[in-house]
Structures are given as structure tokens and as C-alpha cells.
C-alpha positions in Angstrom: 11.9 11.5 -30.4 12.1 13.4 -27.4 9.4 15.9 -26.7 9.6 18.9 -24.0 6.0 18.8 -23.5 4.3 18.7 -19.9 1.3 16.9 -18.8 -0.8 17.8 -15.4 -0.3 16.3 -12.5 -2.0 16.4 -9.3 -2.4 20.0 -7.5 -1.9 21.8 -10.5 1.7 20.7 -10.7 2.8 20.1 -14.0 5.4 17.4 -15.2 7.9 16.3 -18.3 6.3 13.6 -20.6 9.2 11.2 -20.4 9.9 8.5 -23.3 10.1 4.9 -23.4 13.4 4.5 -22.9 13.5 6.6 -20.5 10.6 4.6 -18.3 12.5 1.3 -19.3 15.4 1.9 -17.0 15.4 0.3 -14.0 17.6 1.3 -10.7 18.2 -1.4 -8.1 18.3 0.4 -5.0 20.7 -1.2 -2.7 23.0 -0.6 0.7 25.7 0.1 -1.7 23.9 3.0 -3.4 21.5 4.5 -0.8 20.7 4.5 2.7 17.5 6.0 4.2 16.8 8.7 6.9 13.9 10.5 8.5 13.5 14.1 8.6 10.6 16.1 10.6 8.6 12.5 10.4 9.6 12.3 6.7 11.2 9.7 4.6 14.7 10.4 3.0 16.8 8.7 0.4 20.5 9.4 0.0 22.2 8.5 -3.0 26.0 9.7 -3.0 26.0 13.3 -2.1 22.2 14.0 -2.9 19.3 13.6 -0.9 15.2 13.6 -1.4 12.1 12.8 0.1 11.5 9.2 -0.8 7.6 7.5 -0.9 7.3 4.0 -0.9 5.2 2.2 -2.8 4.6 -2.0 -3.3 4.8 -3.5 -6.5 2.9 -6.3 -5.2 1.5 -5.2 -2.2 -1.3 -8.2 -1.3 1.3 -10.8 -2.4 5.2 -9.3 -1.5 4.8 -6.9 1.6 8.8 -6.4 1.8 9.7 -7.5 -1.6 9.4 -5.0 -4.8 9.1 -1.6 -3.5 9.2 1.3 -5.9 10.8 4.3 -4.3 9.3 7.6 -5.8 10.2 11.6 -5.2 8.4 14.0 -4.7 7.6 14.7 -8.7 6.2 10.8 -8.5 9.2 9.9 -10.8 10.6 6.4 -9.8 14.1 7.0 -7.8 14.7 2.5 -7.8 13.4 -0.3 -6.8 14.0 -2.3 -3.8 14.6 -6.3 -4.7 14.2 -6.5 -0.7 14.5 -4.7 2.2 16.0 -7.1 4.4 19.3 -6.4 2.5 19.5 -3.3 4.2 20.9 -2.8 7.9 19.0 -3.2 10.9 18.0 0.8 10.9 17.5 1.1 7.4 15.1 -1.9 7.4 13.3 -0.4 10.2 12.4 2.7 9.0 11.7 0.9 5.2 9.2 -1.2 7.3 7.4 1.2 9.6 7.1 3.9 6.5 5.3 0.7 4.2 3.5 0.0 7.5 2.5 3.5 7.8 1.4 3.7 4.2 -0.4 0.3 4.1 -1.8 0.6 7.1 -4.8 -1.7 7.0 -6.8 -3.1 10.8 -6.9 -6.8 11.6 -10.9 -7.7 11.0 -11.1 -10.4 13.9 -14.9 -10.3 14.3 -17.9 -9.6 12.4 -21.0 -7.9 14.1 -23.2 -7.4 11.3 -23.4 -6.2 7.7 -26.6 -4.7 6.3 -27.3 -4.0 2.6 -28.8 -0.9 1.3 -29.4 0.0 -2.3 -26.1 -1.5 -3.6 -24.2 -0.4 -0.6 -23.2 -2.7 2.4 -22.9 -1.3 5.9 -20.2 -3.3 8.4 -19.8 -3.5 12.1 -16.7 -5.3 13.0 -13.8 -5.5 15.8 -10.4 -5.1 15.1 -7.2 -5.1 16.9 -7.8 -1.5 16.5 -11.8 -1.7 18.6 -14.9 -1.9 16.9 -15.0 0.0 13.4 -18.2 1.0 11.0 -17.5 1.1 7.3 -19.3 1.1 4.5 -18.4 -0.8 0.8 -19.7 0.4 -2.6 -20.4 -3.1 -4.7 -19.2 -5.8 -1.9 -18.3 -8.1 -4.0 -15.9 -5.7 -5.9 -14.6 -4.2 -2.5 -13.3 -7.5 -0.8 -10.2 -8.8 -2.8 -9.2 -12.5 -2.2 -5.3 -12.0 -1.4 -4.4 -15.8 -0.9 -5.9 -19.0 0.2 -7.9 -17.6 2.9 -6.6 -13.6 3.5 -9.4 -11.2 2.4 -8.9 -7.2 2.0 -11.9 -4.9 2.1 -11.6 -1.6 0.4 -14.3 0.8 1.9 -15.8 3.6 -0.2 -13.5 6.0 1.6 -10.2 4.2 0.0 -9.3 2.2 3.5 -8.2 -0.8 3.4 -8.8 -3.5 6.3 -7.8 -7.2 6.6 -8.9 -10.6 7.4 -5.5 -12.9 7.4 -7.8 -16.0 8.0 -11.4 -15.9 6.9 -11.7 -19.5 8.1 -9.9 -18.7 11.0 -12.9 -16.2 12.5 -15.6 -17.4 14.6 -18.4 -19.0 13.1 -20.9 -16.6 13.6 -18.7 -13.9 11.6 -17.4 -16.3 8.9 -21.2 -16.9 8.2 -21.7 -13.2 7.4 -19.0 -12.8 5.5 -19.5 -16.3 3.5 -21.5 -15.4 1.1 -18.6 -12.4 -0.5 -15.9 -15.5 -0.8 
């Protein structure tokens, strides 16, 4: 049964309730069926004469940084999915890459000062590739998300993400204060 009703979306912005079958259709999005372009810093999809703003979004992003990436408009209604952006040109690939880079975006943790906790929250001082950074985590052991054998992400309270690709790999001082949250 299909139903004209809306639901809310962000900002006030209202959408179509859309059926099963509806979400059950998947597009592969490939070089034969669309091509990407940036407008005034924007991403852009074309598909055949039509063209949209296009937001990228990994199905699997600790696992498949490349592989699996939804491709949403503007209304947050899936355009296709990308098996794998390496299928696409050299350009096309680039900007696929720099705009999940962009999105993603995520500083290398390669030193731990200190971390200090307070009343459920923990305080960090570390050095990225980036300089040294303060963040703060609600519930450490709920904010750092094992993403491999030894690759860590940290989610501060703020919604930033930062990364340690080798927690053995860090000094020993650091992997001593972070030791205890593996």
C-alpha cells in the first residue's frame, strides 16, 4: 500500500514515507552511469542528462574506506551505491577520495601525553600529525572502537573522530595510558 504521508526531517524539512519495495532497490553506481564533478567546493553526480549534489557516505567505514559508499542527495534519499571507487577514472576517483577524506576526516593519534578521569568523563592530551590536540570522551570505554587487530578510533563528546592505526605501534609510555581501554 502506498501512502502519501510525510515524516520530519532535519531543519524542519519534511519528506515522503517511502515503502519497502521502494527501499529494496538497489543502484550500482558505475562509470557507465555516472561521473562526478565539483561545483563552488561541492560534490556533483551526473546521471544521463541530470545532475545533483551528491554526499557520500561509507557503508563500512572502519573496515572498507573505498569500498561500499552510499551516494545520497540532498533530500538524504540514496542516489546508488559505489561497489568501488577505483573503477572510476583517475579524476573521478580523486574527487570520490578527497570528498570521503573530507567527510571522514579523522587525525593520526601518534602520541599520548596524558589522560585524566573526571566524574565519568576522560580528558586527553595527544600529538597528532595534525600538533598536539585536547579532547574530551563521554564513557571511554564506549568512545574508543576497536577497528581491527590493533587500529583504535576515538569518538569525542563533540562527534570527532581520531585514530590510532597501530596501538602497539606507539611508544611505550603512550601505549601504557591507553592500555587499559583495549
Amino acid at each position: 500500500m502506498t501512502t502519501n504521508a510525510t515524516k520530519p526531517m532535519r531543519e524542519g524539512r519534511e519528506r515522503p514515507e517511502r515503502t519497502l519495495a521502494d527501499l529494496s532497490v538497489t543502484v550500482w553506481l558505475t562509470p557507465e552511469n555516472a561521473s562526478f564533478f565539483t561545483k563552488n567546493n561541492f560534490l556533483y553526480i551526473r546521471q544521463g542528462d541530470g545532475e545533483q549534489r551528491a554526499f557520500l557516505c561509507r557503508q563500512f567505514p572502519f573496515e572498507l574506506q573505498w569500498e561500499f559508499i552510499s551516494v545520497m542527495n540532498e533530500e538524504e534519499q540514496e542516489i546508488g551505491i559505489i561497489r568501488n571507487v577505483e573503477i572510476f577514472d583517475e579524476e573521478n576517483r580523486s574527487l570520490l577520495k578527497e570528498e570521503l577524506r573530507r567527510r571522514y576526516y579523522s587525525p593520526l593519534i601518534d602520541k599520548i601525553y596524558n589522560i585524566k578521569e573526571r566524574y565519568g568523563f576522560s580528558y586527553w592530551k595527544v600529538h597528532t600529525g595534525e600538533g598536539d590536540m585536547n579532547f574530551t570522551l563521554r564513557d571511554t570505554f564506549r568512545s574508543i572502537i576497536h577497528a581491527g587487530e590493533d587500529r583504535v578510533v576515538i569518538m569525542d563528546v563533540n562527534g570527532n573522530r581520531f585514530e590510532i592505526p597501530d596501538a602497539k605501534a606507539l611508544d611505550k609510555k603512550s601505549y601504557k595510558k591507553i592500555e587499559l581501554y583495549l
